[in-house]
C-alpha positions as CSV (number, residue, x, y, z in Angstrom):
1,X,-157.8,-154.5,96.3
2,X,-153.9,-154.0,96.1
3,X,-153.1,-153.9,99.4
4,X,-154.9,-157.4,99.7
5,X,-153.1,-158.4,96.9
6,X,-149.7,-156.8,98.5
7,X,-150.9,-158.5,102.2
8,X,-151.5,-162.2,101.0
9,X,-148.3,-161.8,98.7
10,X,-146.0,-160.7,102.2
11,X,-144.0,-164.0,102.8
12,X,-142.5,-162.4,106.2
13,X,-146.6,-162.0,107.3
14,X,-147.5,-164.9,105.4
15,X,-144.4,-167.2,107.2
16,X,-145.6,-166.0,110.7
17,X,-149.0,-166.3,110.6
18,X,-149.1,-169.6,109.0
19,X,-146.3,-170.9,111.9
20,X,-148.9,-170.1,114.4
21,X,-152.0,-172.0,113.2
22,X,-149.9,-174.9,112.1
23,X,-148.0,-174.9,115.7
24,X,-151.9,-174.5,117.1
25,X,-153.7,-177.0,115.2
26,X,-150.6,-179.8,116.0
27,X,-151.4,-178.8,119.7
28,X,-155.4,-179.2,119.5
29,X,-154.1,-182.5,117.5
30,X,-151.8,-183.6,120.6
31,X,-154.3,-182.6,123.1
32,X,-157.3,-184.2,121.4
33,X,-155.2,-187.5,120.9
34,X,-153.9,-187.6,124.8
35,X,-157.7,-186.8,126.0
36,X,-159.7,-188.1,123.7
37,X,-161.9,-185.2,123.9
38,X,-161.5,-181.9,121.5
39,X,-161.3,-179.0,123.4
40,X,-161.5,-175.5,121.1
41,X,-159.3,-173.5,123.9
42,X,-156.4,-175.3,122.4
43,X,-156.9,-173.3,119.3
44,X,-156.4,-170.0,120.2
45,X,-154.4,-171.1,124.1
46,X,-151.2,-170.6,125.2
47,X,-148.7,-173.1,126.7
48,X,-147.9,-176.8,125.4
49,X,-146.6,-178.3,122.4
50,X,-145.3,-176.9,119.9
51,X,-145.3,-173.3,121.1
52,X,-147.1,-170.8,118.9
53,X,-145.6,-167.7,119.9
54,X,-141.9,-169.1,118.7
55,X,-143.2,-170.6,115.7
56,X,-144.8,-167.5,114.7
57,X,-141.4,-165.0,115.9
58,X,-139.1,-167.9,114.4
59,X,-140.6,-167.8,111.6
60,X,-140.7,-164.1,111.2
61,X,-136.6,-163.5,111.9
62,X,-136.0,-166.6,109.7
63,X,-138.2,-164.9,106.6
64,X,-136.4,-161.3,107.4
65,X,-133.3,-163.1,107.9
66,X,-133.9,-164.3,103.7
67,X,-135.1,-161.0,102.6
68,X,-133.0,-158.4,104.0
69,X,-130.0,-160.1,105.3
70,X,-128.7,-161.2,108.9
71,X,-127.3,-157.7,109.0
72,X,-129.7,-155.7,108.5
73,X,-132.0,-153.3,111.4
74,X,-135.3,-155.0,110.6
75,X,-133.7,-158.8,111.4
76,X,-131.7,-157.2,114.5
77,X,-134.9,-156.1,115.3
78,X,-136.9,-159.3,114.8
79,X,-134.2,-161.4,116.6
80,X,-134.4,-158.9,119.8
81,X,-138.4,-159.0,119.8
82,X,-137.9,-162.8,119.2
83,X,-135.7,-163.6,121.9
84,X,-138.0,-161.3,124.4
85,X,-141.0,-163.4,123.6
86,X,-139.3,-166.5,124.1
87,X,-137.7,-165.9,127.1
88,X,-141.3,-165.0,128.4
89,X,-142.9,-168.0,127.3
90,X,-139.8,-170.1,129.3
91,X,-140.0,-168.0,132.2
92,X,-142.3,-165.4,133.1
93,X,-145.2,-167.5,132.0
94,X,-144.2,-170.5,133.1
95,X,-143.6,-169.1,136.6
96,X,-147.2,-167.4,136.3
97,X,-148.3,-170.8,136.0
98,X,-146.5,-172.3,138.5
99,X,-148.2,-169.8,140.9
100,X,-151.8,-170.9,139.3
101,X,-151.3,-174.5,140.8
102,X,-150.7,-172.9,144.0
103,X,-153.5,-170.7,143.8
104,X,-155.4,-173.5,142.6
105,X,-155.0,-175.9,145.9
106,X,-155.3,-173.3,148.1
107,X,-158.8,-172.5,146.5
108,X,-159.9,-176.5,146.7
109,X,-159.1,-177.0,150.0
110,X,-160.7,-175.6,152.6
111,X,-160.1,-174.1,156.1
112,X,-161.6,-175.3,159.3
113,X,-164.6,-176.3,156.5
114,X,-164.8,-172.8,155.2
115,X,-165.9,-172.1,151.5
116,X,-162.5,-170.8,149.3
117,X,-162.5,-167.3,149.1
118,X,-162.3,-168.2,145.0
119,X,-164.3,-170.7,143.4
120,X,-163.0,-170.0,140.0
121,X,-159.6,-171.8,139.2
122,X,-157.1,-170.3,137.2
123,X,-155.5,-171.6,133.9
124,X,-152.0,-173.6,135.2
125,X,-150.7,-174.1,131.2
126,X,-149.7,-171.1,130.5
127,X,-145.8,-170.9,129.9
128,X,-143.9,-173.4,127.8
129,X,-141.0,-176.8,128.7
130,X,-137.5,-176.3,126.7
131,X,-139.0,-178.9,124.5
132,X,-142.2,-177.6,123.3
133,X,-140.2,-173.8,122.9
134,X,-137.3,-175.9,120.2
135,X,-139.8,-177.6,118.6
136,X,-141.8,-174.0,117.9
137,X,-138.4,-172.6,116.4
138,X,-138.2,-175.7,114.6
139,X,-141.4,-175.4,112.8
140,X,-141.2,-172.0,112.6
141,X,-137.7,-171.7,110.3
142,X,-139.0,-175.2,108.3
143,X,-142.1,-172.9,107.9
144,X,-140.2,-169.9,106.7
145,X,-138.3,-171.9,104.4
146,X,-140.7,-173.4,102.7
147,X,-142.7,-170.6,102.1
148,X,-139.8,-168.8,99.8
């Protein structure tokens, strides 16, 4: 019972895991609104806007940031593990996705009327713009703040 009580009470767990659903469930929002049709993969997906994965590390190095000070080993920590995962989102994963399109019209179209050696398609959205990554840190630190 007292470590759930300790776990709900941790406002650097509390701050990061609250960034990502919010971040998530203003992308289902954006994606439902631009579609008009819900779909659930936004819930849980990667890519688009805001981007989880910042909210949730922003959030993080913001609330350590607060607790134990901008010079201390767990924020130098946080802020290292942060930058990794958002350099990831703008560029491994967003090149990743880049090669999905590719992948993707070379499965539709066909040679000399042959099937595609692959009929299923891969995901495209699956790194983040600049845009979408700022806005994550953005609601991620308003998060953080908030929650002290």
């Amino acid at each position: 019972m007292k470590f759930l009580q300790e776990l709900f009470l941790n406002k650097v767990l509390l701050s990061a895991v609250l960034s990502w659903i919010v971040a998530q469930s203003i992308k289902t929002l954006i994606a439902f609104i631009k579609t008009k049709h819900f779909d659930a993969k936004w819930i849980t997906g990667s890519g688009g806007m805001p981007s989880g994965h910042t909210a949730s590390v922003c959030a993080l190095t913001t609330e350590i940031a607060i607790i134990s000070g901008a010079d201390s080993v767990e924020f130098a920590l946080s802020f290292v593990l942060s930058a990794v995962v958002i350099y990831d989102s703008l560029n491994i994963r967003k090149a990743a996705g880049d090669h999905a399109k590719v992948l993707n019209k070379m499965i539709l179209s066909t040679l000399n009327g042959e099937e595609p050696l692959n009929s299923k398609l891969f995901r495209e959205l699956l790194g983040h713009k600049p845009i979408e990554v700022i806005a994550g840190a953005l609601l991620g630190i308003v998060i953080a703040l908030l929650v002290q």
